[in-house]
LUMLO-333682 format. One line per 10 residues: number of its first residue (from 0); their letters; for each residue z, y, x negated of N, C-alpha, C. Coordinates in nm, 2 decimals. Each point is the difference from the previous one (the first is absolute). Layout:
% LUMLO-333682
NUM = a = Z,Y,X,Z,Y,X,Z,Y,X ~ ...;
//
This chain:
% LUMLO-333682
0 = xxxxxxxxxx = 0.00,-0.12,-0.08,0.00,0.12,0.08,0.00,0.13,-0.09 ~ 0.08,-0.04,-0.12,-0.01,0.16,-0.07,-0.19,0.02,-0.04 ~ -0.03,-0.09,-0.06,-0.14,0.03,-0.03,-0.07,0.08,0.06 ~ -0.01,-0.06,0.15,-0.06,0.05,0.11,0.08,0.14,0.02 ~ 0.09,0.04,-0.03,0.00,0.13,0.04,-0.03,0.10,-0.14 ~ 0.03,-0.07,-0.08,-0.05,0.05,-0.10,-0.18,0.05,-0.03 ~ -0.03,-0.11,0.03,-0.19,0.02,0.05,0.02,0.15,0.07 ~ 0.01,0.01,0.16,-0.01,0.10,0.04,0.06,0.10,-0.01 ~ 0.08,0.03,-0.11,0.08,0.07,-0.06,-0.13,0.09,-0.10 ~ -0.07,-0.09,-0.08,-0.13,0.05,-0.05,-0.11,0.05,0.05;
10 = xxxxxxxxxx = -0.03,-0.09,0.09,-0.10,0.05,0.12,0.04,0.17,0.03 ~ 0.11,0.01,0.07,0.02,0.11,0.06,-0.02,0.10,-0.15 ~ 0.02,0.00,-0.12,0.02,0.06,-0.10,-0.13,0.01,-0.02 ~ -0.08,-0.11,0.00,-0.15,0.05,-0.04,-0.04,0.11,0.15 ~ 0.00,-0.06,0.13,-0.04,0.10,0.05,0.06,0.14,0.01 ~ 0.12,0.08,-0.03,0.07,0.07,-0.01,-0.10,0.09,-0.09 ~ -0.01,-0.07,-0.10,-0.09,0.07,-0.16,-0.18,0.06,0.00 ~ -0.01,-0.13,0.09,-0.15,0.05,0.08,-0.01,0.12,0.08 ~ 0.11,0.01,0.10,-0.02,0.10,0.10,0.06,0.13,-0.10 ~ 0.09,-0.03,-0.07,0.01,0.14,-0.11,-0.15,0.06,-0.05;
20 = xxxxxxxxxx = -0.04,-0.13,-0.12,-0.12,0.05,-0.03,-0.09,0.07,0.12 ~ -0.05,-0.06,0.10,-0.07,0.04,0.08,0.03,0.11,0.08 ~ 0.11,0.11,-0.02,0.05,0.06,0.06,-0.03,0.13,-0.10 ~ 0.04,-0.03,-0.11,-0.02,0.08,-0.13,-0.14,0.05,-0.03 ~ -0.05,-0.07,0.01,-0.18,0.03,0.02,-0.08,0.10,0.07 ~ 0.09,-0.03,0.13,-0.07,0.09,0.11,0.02,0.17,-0.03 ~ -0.09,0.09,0.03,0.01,0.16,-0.05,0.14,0.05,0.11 ~ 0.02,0.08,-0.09,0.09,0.07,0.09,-0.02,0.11,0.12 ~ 0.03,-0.07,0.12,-0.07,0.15,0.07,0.04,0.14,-0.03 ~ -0.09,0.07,0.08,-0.02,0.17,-0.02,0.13,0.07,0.05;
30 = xxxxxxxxxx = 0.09,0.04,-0.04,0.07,0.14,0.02,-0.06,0.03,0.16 ~ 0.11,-0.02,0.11,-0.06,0.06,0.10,0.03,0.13,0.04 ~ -0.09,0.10,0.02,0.02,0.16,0.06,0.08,-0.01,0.12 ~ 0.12,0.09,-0.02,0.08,0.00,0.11,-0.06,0.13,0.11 ~ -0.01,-0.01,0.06,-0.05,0.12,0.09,0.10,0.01,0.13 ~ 0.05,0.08,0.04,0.06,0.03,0.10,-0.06,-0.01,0.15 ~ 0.06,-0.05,0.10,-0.08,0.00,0.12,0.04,0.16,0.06 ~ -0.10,0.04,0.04,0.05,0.13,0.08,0.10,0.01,0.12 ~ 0.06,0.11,0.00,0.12,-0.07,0.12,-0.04,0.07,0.12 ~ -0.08,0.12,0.02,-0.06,0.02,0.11,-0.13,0.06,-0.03;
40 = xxxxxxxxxx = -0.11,-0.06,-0.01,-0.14,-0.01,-0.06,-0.08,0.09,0.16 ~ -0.13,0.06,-0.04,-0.07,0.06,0.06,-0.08,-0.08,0.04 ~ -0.09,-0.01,0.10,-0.07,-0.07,0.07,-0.15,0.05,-0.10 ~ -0.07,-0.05,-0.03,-0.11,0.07,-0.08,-0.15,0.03,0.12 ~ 0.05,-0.06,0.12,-0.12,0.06,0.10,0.05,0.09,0.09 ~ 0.10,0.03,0.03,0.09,0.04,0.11,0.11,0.12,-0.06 ~ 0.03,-0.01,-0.12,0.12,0.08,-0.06,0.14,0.00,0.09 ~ 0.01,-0.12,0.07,0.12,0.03,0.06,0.12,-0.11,-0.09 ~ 0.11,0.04,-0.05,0.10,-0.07,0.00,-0.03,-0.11,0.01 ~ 0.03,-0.11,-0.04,-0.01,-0.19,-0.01,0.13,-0.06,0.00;
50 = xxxxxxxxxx = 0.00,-0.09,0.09,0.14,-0.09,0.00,-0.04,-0.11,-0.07 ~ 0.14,-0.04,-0.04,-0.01,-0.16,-0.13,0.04,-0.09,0.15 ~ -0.06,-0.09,-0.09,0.05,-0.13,0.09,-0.06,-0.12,-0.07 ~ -0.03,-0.14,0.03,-0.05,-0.10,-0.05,-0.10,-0.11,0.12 ~ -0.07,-0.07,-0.05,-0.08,-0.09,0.06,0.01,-0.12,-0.01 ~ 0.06,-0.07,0.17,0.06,-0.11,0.00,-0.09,-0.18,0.00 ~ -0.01,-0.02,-0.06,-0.02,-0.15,0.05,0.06,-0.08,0.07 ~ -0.07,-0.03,0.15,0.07,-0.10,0.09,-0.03,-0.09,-0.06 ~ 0.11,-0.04,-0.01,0.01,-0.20,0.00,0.01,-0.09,0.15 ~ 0.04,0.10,0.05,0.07,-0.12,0.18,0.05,0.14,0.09;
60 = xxxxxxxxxx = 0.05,-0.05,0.11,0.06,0.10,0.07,0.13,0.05,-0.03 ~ 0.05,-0.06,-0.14,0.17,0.04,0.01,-0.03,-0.01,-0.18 ~ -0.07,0.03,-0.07,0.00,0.01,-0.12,-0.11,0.08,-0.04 ~ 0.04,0.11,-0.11,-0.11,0.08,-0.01,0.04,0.00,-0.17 ~ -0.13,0.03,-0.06,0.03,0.03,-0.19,-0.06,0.13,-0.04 ~ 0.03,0.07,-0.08,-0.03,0.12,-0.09,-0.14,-0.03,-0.05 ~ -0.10,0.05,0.02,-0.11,0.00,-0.05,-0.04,-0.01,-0.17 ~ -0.03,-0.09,-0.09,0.00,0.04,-0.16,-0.16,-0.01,-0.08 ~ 0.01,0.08,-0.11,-0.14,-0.04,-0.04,0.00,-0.09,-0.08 ~ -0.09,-0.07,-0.04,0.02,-0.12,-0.12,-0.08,0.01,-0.05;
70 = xxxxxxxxxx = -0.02,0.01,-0.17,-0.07,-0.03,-0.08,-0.12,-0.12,-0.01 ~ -0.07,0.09,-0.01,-0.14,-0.14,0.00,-0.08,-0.04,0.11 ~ -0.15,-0.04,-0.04,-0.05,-0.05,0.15,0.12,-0.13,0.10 ~ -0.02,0.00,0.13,0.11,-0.10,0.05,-0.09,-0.14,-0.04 ~ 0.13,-0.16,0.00,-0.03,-0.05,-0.02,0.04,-0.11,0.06 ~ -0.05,-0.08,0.09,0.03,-0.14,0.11,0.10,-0.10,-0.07 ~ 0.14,0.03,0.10,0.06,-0.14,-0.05,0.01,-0.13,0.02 ~ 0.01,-0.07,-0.10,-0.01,-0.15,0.06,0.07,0.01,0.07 ~ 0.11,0.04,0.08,0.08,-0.05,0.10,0.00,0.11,0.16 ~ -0.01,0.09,-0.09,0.00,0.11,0.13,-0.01,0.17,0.00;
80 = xxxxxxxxxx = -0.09,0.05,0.01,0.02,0.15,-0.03,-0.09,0.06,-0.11 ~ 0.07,0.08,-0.09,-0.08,0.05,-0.11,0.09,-0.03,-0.15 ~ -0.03,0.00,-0.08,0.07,-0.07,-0.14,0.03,0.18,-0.05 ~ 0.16,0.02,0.02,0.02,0.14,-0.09,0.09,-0.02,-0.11 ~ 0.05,-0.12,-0.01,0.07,-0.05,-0.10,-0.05,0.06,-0.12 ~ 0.11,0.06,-0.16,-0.07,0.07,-0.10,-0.07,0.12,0.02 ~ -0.01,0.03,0.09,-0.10,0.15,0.06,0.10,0.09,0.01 ~ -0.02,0.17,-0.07,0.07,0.09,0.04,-0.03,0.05,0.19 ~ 0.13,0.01,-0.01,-0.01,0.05,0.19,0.08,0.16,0.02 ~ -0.03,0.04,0.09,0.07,0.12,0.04,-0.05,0.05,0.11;
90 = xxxxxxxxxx = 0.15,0.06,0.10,0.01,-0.01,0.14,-0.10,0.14,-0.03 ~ -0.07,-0.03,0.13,-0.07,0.20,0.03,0.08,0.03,0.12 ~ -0.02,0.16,-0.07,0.08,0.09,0.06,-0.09,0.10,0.06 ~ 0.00,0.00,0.13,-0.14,0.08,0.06,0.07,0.12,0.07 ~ -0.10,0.13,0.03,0.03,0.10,0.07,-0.11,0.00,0.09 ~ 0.00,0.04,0.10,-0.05,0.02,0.10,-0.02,0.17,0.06 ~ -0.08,0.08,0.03,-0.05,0.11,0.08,0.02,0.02,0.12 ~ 0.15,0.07,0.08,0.02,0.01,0.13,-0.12,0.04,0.06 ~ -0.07,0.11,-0.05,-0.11,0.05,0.08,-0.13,-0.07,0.03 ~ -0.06,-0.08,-0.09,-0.13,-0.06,-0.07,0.01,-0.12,0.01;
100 = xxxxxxxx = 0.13,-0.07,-0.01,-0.03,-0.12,-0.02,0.03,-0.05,-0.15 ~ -0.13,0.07,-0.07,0.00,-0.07,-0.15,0.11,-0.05,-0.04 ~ -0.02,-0.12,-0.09,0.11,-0.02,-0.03,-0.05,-0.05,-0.22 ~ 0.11,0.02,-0.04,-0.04,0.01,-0.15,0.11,-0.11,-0.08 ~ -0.02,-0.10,-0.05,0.07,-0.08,-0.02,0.01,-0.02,-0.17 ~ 0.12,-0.08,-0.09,0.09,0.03,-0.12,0.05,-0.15,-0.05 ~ -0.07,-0.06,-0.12,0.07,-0.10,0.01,0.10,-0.05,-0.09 ~ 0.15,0.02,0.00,0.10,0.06,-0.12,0.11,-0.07,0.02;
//
């Protein structure tokens, strides 16, 4: 029994060293620009004042989610949905045009 745990004692050590290496390799992403969302933004057709708010995704009648953007074209999962696993995400934060309508949306 010790052997055997011993084996995968190695195992886990070789893949531990692989995913280092493989991790070390990769570039480092870019420095992201922080930009501030505006807290009460102008309508750019209308000039009127803009409320924040957000856009909901129904899931059902009694569950609703925050709308997010995801990095990359989408991609079919084997099991169900879209694959965002590893993908940068971030909730948008939209404003909307009492007068107009427009609505101008932020994804942060």
């Amino acid at each position: 029994m010790d052997e055997s745990v011993k084996k995968l004692q190695d195992e886990v050590e070789a893949l531990r060293q692989k995913l280092q290496a493989s991790l070390s390799s990769r570039p480092s992403p870019e420095p992201e620009r922080i930009i501030e969302l505006p807290t009460s933004p102008q309508c750019p057709k209308c000039h009127s004042t803009m409320e924040t708010g957000w856009l909901t995704d129904r899931l059902s009648e009694l569950r609703t989610e925050r709308e997010e953007w995801v990095e990359g074209p989408p991609e079919r999962s084997f099991w169900w949905g879209k694959v965002t696993d590893g993908k940068r995400r971030y909730p948008i934060t939209s404003f909307r045009c009492p007068s107009c309508g427009y609505l101008e949306s932020y994804a942060r």
